[in-house]
N, C-alpha and C positions, 0 to 999 in steps of 0.2 A: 672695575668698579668706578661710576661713576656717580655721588649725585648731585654734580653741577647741571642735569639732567631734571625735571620738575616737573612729572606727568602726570596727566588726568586718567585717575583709575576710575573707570565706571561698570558699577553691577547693579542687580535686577533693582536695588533701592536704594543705592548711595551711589553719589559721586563725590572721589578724593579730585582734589583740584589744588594749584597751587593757592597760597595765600598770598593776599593784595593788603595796602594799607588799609584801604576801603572797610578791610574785617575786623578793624580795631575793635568799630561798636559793638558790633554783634559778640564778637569776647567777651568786651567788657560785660555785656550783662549777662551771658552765660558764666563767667568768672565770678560773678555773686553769688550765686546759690550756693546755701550749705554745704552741701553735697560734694559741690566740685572741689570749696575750699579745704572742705574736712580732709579729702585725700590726695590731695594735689598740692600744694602749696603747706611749706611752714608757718607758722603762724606770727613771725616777723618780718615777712615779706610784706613789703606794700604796692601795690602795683597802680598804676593810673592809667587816663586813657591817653595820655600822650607817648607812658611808655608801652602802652599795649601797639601805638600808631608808629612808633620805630620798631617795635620787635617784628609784627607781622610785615611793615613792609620792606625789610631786611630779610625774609623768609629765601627766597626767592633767590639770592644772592649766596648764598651758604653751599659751600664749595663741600664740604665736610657732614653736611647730614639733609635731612629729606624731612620738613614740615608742613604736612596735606592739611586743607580743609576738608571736614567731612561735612554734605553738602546733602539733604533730602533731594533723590531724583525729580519725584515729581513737583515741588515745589521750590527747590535751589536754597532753602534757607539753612543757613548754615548752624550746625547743630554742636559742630567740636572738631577735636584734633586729633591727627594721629601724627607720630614721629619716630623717625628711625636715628639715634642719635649716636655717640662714643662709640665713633668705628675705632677697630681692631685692625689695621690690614694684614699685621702678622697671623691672624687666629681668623681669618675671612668673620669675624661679628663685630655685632652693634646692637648697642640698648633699645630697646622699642618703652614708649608712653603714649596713654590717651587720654583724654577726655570726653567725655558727650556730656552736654548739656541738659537740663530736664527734658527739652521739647524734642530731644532723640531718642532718649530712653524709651525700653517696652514696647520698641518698634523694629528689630532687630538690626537697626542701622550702624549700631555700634559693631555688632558681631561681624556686619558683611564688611564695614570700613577695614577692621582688623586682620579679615580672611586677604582682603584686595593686596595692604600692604604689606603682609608676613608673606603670597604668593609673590608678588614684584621684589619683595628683598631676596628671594630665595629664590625665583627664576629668574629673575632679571639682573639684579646685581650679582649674583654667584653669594652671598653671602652662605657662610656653613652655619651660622650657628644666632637666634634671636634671644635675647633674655631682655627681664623684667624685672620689676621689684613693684610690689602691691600691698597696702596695708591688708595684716589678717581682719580686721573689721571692715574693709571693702567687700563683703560676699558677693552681689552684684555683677563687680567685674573678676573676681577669683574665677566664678563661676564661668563667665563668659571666656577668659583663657583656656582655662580647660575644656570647655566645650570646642574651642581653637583647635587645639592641640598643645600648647604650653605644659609641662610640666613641673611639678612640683619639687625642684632640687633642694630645697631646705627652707629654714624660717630662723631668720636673727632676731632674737625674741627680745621684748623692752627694748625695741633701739629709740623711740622715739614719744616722748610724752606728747600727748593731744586728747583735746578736751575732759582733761585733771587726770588722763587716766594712761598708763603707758600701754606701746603700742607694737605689736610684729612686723616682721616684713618677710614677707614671702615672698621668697626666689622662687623664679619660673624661668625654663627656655624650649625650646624647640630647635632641633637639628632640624636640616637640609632633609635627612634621610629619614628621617619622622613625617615632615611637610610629604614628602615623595609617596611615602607609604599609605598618608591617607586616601581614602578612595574618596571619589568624585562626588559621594553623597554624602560624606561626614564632611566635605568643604560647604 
């Protein structure tokens, strides 16, 4: 297992690449929309763009997990994130989280970002096992995991109040031998 290792996954409509300081801006103003805030971010969090310009160009350096750009092929503009995070080495897993921005959405760039890095964690790093956690009112992306292949292991129900109203969290993961079983055409 390595991922002091930082590769450029590229398929038919996304390319993962690593992250540069360079990508602060472009976060920052994909990290405004509603959307991303409502299920990404607690709502005491404040973020800026100088700490978005140490985080992202710290990426790259992390010895311990794997933070991609997801990047439109034909255009390179960068749309969101993917990350493979809290490795396990006892248990071969690690947490996976995304983001895509408005201007990726309803283009299925999110879904191929997601297929690129669940196959590289599961062929490449040997990882056995990806889980998640997703708010039950993200449908969106509920949806888009289980079109993955993620599964649905359980729901920690009211763990989190957001906007007045309390919220689930749906566990999700995927084994090695689940990734394996898919055929070629449900990737």
């Amino acid at each position: 297992m390595n991922f002091a290792v930082k590769p450029t996954l590229t398929g038919s409509s996304a390319v993962l690449r690593p992250f540069t300081e360079a990508d602060a801006d472009a976060m920052w103003e994909i990290m405004q929309d509603p959307d991303v805030v409502r299920f990404t971010f607690e709502p005491s969090v404040r973020i800026t763009r100088e700490s978005l310009r140490a985080w992202y160009g710290s990426r790259a350096e992390q010895p311990d997990r794997l933070d991609l750009a997801v990047t439109d092929r034909t255009t390179g503009e960068l749309v969101g994130e993917v990350v493979l995070n809290e490795w396990d080495p006892d248990a071969r897993s690690c947490n996976f989280r995304t983001l895509i921005g408005p201007r990726g959405r309803g283009r299925g760039l999110g879904t191929e970002a997601i297929r690129l890095i669940v196959e590289y964690g599961f062929e490449r790093l040997g990882l056995r096992r990806i889980e998640l956690a997703a708010y039950g009112t993200n449908t969106r992306a509920l949806h888009v995991y289980e079109k993955v292949g993620f599964v649905v292991e359980g729901v920690r129900r009211e763990v989190r109040l957001r906007d007045g109203e309390w919220a689930d969290e749906v566990i999700m993961a995927m084994l090695d031998r689940e990734w394996a079983a898919l055929s070629s055409t449900a990737r």
